[in-house]
N, C-alpha and C positions, 0 to 999 in steps of 0.2 A: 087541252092540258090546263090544270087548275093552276093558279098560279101559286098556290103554295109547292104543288110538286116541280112546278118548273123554276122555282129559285131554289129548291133543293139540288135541280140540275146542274145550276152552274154556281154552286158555291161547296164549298168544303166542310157545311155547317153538317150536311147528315152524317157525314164520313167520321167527325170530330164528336159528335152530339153521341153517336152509336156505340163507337169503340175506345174514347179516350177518357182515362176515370185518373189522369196524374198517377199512377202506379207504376208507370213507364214511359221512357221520354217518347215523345210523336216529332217525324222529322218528311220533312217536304223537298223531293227531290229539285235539284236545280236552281228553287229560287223560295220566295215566301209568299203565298197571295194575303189578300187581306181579309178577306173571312176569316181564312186559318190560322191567323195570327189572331182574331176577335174572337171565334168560335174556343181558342185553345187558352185565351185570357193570356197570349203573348207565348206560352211554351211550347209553343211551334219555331224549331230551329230549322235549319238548312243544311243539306249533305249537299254542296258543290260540286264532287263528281267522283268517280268510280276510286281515286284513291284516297278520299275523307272515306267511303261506303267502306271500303275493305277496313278499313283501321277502327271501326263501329263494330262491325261484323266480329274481329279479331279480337274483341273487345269480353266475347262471349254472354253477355250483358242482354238480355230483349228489349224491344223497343219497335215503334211504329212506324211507318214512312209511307208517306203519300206520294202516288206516283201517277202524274198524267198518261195518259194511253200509250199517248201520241208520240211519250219521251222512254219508253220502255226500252225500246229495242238502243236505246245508249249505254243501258247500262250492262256490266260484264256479264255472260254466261254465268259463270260459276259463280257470281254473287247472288245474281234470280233466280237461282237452284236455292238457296240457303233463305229466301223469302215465301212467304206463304200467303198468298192472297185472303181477304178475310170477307170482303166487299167490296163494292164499286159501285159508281154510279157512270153518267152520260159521257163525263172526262174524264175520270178519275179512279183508280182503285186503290185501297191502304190495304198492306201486307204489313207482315208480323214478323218479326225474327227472336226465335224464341229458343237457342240451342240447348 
């Protein structure tokens, strides 16, 4: 593994660098790492948990949201219905919600 692909691995920099152009807010489930806070020039906020997500969603508004794999299955059914996956990498995948 080269190592420019494997710091793509564990950072939030392709995920942000790919999909995020400020046109729509980008939101990282659970917590904020710090790439994605570097990578997004700080506009990477925080959904805390399944009812911040619903009042986003309810919002009818699009927007981006990163979401570790590994933290996927926390969040509600019927909200990861109304999400679209766009990409992903080793940790991580960003979905779209775009009603």
């Amino acid at each position: 593994v080269s190592g420019k692909k494997e710091y793509y691995t564990y950072s939030d920099k392709y995920l942000i660098e790919k999909h995020f152009d400020e046109s729509i807010p980008i939101y990282h489930w659970q917590n904020k790492s710090y790439s994605g806070q570097f990578y997004s020039q700080g506009k990477l906020n925080v959904i805390e948990d399944n009812h911040k997500l619903k009042e986003y969603l309810n919002l009818n508004k699009p927007f981006l949201i990163i979401i570790p794999h590994k933290r996927v299955k926390l969040i509600d059914d019927n909200s990861m219905k109304l999400l679209k996956e766009i990409d992903s990498d080793f940790k991580k995948g960003i979905y779209l919600f775009n009603k």
